[in-house]
N, C-alpha and C positions, 0 to 999 in steps of 0.2 A: 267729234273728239280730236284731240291732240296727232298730228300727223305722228308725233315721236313719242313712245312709250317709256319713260322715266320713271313713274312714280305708281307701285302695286299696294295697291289698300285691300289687307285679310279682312275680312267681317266673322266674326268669332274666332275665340281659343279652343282649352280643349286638344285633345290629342289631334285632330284635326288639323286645326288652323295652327300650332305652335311647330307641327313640324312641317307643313308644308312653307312655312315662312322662312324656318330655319334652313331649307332645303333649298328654297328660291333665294335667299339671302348668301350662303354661302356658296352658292355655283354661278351668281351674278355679283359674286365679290363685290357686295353694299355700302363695305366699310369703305371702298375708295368713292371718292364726291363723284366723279363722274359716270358711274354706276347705277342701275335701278336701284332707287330706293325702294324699301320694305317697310310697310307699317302695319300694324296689327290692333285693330279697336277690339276690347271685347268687355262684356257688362261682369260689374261685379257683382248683379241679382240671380241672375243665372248660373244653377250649377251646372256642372257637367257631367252625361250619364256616368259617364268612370267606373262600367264593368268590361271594357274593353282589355282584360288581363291577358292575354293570350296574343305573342307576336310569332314571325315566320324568321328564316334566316337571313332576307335582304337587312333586320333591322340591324345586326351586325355590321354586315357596311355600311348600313347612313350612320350611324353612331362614327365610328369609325372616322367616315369621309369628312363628318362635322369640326372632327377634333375632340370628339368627349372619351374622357378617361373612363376605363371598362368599368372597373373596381370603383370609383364614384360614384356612377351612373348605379351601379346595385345598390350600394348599400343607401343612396339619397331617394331610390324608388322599391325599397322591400324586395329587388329583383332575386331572382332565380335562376336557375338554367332550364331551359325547356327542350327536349329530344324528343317529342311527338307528343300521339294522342293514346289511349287503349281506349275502348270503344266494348262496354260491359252492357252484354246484355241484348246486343242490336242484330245476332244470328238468328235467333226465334227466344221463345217464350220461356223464361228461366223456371226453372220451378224448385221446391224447397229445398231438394237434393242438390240441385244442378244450375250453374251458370253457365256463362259463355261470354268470350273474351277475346280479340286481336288487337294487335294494334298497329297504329298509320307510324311508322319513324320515321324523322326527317329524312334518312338516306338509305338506300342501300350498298350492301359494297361495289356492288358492280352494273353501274348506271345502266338501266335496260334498254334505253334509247343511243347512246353513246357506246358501249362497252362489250355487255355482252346479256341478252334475255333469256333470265333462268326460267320464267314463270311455263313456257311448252313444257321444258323438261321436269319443270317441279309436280306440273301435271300428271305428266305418262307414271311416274313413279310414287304418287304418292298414294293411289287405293292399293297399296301391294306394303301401305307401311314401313318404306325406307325411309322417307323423308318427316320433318315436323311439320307442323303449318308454317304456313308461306311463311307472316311475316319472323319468323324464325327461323326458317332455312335460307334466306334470303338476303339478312341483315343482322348484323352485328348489334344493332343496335336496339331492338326490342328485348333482348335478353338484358341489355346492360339496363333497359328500365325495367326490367322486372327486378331485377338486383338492387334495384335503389341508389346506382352507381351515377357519378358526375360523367359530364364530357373530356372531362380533361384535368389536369393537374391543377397546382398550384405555382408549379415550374415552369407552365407552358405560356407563351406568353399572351398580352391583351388579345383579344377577339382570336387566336388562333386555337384550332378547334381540332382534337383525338377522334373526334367523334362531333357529326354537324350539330349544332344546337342555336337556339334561338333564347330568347326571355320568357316568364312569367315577370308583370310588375304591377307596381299599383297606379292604375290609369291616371288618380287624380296628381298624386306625387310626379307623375311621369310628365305632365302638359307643366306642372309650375317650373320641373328641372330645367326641360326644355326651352320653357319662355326664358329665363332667369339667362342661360347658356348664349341661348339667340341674342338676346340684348347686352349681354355683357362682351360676349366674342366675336357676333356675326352682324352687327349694325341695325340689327332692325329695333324700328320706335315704336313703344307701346302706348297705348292711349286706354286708359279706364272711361269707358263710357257706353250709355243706351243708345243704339241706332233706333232714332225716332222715324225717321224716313229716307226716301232711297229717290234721288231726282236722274231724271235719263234727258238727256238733251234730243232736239228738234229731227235727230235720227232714230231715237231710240238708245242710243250708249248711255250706258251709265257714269254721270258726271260728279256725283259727289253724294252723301250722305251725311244726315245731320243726324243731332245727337246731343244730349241733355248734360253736357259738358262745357260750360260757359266757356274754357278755353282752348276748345275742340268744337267749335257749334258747328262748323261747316269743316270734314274734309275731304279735300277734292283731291283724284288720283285720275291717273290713264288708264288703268286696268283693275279686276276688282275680282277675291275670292270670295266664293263663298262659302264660309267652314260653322255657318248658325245653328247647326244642325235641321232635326225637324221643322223648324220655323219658317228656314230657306228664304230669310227676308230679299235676297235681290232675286236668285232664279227664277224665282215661284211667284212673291209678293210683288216685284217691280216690274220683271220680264214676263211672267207669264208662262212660265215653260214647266207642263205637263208632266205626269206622273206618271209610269209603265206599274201596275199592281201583280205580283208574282203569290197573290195569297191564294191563287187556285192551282198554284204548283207547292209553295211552300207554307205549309199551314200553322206554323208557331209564330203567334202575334203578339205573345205576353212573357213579361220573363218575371221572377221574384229572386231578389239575390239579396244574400248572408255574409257578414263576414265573421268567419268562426275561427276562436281564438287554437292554438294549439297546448292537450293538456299540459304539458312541460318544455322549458325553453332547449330543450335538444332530444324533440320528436322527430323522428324521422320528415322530410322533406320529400314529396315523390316529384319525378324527374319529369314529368309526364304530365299533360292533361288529364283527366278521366272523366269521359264523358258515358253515364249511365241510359240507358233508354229506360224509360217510364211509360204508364198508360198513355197518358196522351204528351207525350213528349220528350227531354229528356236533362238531367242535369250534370251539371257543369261542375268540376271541384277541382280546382287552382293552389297549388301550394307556395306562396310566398315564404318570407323568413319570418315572417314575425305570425302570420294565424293565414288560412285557409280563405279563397273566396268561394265560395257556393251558390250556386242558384237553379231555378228550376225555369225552362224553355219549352213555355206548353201552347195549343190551342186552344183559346175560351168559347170554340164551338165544339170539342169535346169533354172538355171541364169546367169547373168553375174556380175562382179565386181562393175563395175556401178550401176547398180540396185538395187544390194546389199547393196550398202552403201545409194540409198537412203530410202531404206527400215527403214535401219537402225539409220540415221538421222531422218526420222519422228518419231520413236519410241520415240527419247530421247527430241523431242520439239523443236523450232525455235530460243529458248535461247540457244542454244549449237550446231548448224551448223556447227561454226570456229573450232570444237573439233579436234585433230589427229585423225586420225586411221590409224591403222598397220595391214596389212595384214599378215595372215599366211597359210602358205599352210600345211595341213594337211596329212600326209600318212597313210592311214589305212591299221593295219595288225598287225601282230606277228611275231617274228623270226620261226624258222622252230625248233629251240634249243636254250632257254636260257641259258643253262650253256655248254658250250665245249671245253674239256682242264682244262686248268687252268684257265678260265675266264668264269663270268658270265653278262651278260648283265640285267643293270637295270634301268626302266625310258623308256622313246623313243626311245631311241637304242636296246630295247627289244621288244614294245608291244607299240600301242596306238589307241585306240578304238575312240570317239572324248570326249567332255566335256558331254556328258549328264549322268548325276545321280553322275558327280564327282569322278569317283571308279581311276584318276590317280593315286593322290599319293596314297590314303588309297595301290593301291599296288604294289606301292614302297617301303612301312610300309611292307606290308606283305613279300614281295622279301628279302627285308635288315634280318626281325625277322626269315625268313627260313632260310637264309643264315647263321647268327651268331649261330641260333642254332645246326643247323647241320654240323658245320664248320669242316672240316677234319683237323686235324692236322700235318695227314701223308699223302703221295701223294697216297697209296696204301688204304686208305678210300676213296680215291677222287671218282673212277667208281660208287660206289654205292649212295653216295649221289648226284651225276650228274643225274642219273636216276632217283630217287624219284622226287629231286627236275624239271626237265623236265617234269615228268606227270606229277604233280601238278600244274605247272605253267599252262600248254597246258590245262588241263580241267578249270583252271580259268579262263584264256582268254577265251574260250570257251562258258564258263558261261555267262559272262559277255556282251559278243556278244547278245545271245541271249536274256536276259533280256533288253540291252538296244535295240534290235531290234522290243522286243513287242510293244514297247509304239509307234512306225509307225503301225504294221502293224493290230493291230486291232481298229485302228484308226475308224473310219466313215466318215471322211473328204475324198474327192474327186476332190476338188476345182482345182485343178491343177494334171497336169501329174506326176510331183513329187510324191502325195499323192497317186495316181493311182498304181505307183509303187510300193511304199513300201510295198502296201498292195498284192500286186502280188507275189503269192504262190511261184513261182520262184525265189524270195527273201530272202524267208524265209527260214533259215538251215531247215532239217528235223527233229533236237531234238525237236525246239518249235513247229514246224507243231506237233507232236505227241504231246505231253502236250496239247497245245490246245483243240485239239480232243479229248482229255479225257474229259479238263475240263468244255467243253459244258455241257455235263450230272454228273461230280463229282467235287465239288469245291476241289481245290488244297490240299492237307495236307501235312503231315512231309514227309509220304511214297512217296512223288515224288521228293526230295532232295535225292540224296543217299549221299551223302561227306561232309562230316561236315563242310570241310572249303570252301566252295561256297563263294563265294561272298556276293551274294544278296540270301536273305535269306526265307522264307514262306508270310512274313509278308509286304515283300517289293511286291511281288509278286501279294498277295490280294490287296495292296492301289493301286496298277498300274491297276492291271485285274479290279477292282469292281468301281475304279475312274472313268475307261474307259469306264463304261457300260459294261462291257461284259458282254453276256447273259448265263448263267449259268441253265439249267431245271433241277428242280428238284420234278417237278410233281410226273415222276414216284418212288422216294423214299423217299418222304419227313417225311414216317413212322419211318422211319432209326434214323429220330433225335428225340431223345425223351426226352432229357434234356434241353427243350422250358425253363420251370420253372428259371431254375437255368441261362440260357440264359438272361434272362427278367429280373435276377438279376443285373447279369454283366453289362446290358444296364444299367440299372439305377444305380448304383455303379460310372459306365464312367460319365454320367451325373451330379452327387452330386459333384465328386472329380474335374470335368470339371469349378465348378460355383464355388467352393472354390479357386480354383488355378486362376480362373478368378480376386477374391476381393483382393489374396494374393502378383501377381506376379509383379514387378514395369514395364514401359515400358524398351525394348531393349533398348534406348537412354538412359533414366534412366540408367542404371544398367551400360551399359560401357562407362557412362563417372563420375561414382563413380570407376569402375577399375581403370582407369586411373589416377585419382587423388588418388585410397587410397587404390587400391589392396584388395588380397582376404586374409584370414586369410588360414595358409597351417596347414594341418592336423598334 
């Protein structure tokens, strides 16, 4: 290959490959000639899955760092405002009288690794009934979604945030905004065409790629993403690089998804994922501005497709039976190597855990933002940033596994053999097995993250553990906490700023459908 790295060829669009181009394009400043160029092929027969509805809060800044206008970017992708998950159902076994209900916010007020950790104190006090559930004593912001309250004003400006929030949007809207944005603002070339095949030169690098485009037959780059999704035409089909299978930790393989209209054009909007547990799995229900996306996220070793969808169908009522549903078949796992060669794979052709807690794109944000920053220029940079960026990725994925594998397995539902399972030790990696067993007897702290760039973070970790019930003893050191005082403050601090933001905040409908009509003021 080329000693000098010039010229990046995406291989697929898709939320995937549109922002990692976008992100590589505008941090290698494309538009000047002397710069990496950025090209992006992707076929027009292939759709794109596009139930990737659910983003995290870095997408506010790549928006943001891009130059896309807030108020746009909503109303051109059905966006939303997103302030976490509730998580219905997932404590133990609901029954006719009774559910059960917590939810993950994106923040709390008082950062437990940074600031000050409520969760010992929320402990000692809460079988004595002083206290609410965690995620309510703790944050402002689970109350404001059960109120069906925005993040913030109409006064407040672009991307700036009352209250942290992220997006709900519509995945397929979201890759055309983005392409459209890329090419018009940020330099990068789009090519409509089929990659027929993938040639690697006398080393093994990947030297070009043809393609059923007479005036695109051959083209040749220095470096090369791979954003095809499942296909994984360079990783997997030219390189060769292996598959890590995570279906004996994480058992939903299958997903059916709905998009359900809403009965009247100013129904309530919820602010929130809501994520239902089900027999063998659990559903998903997303509020956009214009109808609802739904779907059900099961195993087809504890059910069948049938069943599924009518699970699924009663969820969403008898007014919407006639609805599509699209099945999708999910592969769980990780490449064995992100980056090899001259090519890095990013999106589903990399890594895909399933939809719970939403962490896809957020990290195909973080894949694209490691990649532009560490970008080699010369091929003889390339070995060492392959290597960082592979550990890094391999311990995210990893992470990520885990966390979303607690929220099964310290479950108390039992209702079915599904739920049996997950909670079956033999399921469980052994990094969470050990955390666990710590945190019987010591609630979580900073000192049990060692890598800063974790995914899911202290705090995500409490709303899941302490939502769940888990049982946490701290009989034997409860002397250890001795800043009760100042604890007792922070409660009531949560609570005062909780009932202000209550009288302050307009509802979510409120609030984006003034975006729409009149946009945000930009900083």
């Amino acid at each position: 290959m080329s000693t000098q790295i010039n010229n990046v060829l995406v291989v697929g669009g898709g939320t995937a490959g549109w922002l990692t181009a976008a992100i590589l394009a505008k941090q290698l400043n494309s538009k000047m000639p002397d710069a990496v160029q950025v090209t992006l092929v992707e076929s027009a027969d292939i759709p794109i899955i596009g139930v990737g509805e659910g983003t995290w809060p870095t997408m506010r800044t790549t928006l943001q760092t891009l130059g896309v206008d807030e108020g746009e970017f909503m109303r051109e992708c059905d966006a939303t405002f997103k302030q976490g998950s509730e998580f219905v159902n997932w404590i133990e076994t609901p029954t006719a009288e009774k559910s059960n209900s917590y939810f993950h916010p994106l923040s709390a007020v008082f950062h437990s690794a940074h600031d000050f950790n409520l969760a010992p104190y929320w402990l000692l006090h809460k079988q004595n009934g002083e206290l609410p559930a965690y995620d309510l004593a703790v944050a402002t912001q689970s109350r404001i979604c059960q109120l069906g309250l925005a993040p913030k004003k109409i006064t407040t400006p672009a991307y700036v945030a009352l209250q942290n929030y992220s997006y709900h949007l519509n995945a397929n809207k979201f890759a055309s905004f983005i392409a459209k944005f890329a090419v018009k603002n940020l330099g990068v070339k789009h090519v409509i065409a089929n990659v027929n095949n993938v040639t690697l030169n006398e080393f093994g690098y990947v030297s070009s790629v043809a393609t059923d485009n007479a005036e695109f037959a051959e083209i040749k780059a220095d470096f090369f993403v791979d954003c095809s999704g499942s296909r994984a035409l360079i990783i997997e089909k030219a390189l060769g690089v292996g598959w890590h299978s995570i279906s004996d930790v994480i058992f939903n393989d299958t997903a059916l998804a709905m998009q359900v209209p809403y009965e009247n054009s100013d129904a309530p909007i919820a602010t929130h994922t809501i994520a239902t547990a089900r027999e063998a799995g659990w559903i998903w229900d997303i509020g956009l501005h214009n109808r609802r996306g739904v779907g059900y996220v099961y195993s087809s070793k504890y059910t069948n497709d049938e069943k599924a969808e009518e699970v699924l169908r009663n969820y969403v009522g008898v007014q919407n039976q006639k609805l599509y549903v699209r099945k999708i078949a999910l592969n769980l796992g990780y490449r064995e190597k992100f980056w090899h060669k001259n090519c890095v794979a990013i999106g589903m052709s990399a890594a895909f855990i399933e939809p719970l807690e939403a962490s896809a794109i957020f990290l195909v944000e973080a894949a694209a933002k490691m990649l532009a920053d560490q970008f080699p220029r010369g091929a003889e940079a390339m070995p060492y940033v392959e290597e960082k960026y592979n550990k890094t990725f391999r311990l995210r994925w990893d992470k990520s596994v885990d966390f979303v594998k607690m929220h099964y397995c310290i479950s108390k539902r039992r209702d079915t053999q599904y739920w049996v399972d997950n909670c079956d030790v033999k399921s469980i990696p052994e990094t969470l097995q050990a955390k666990l067993n710590h945190w019987r007897s010591h609630p979580p702290t900073k000192h049990d993250f060692d890598y800063a760039y974790e995914p899911f973070i202290l705090d995500s970790y409490l709303f899941v553990l302490y939502g769940m019930r888990f049982n946490t003893d701290l009989t034997h050191n409860a002397s250890a906490f001795q800043d009760n005082e100042l604890a007792q403050q922070k409660f009531r601090e949560i609570n005062r700023v909780t009932e202000l933001l209550s009288k302050d905040l307009p509802s979510q409908r409120e609030l984006v459908d003034k975006v729409y009509k009149y946009g945000f003021q930009r900083v």
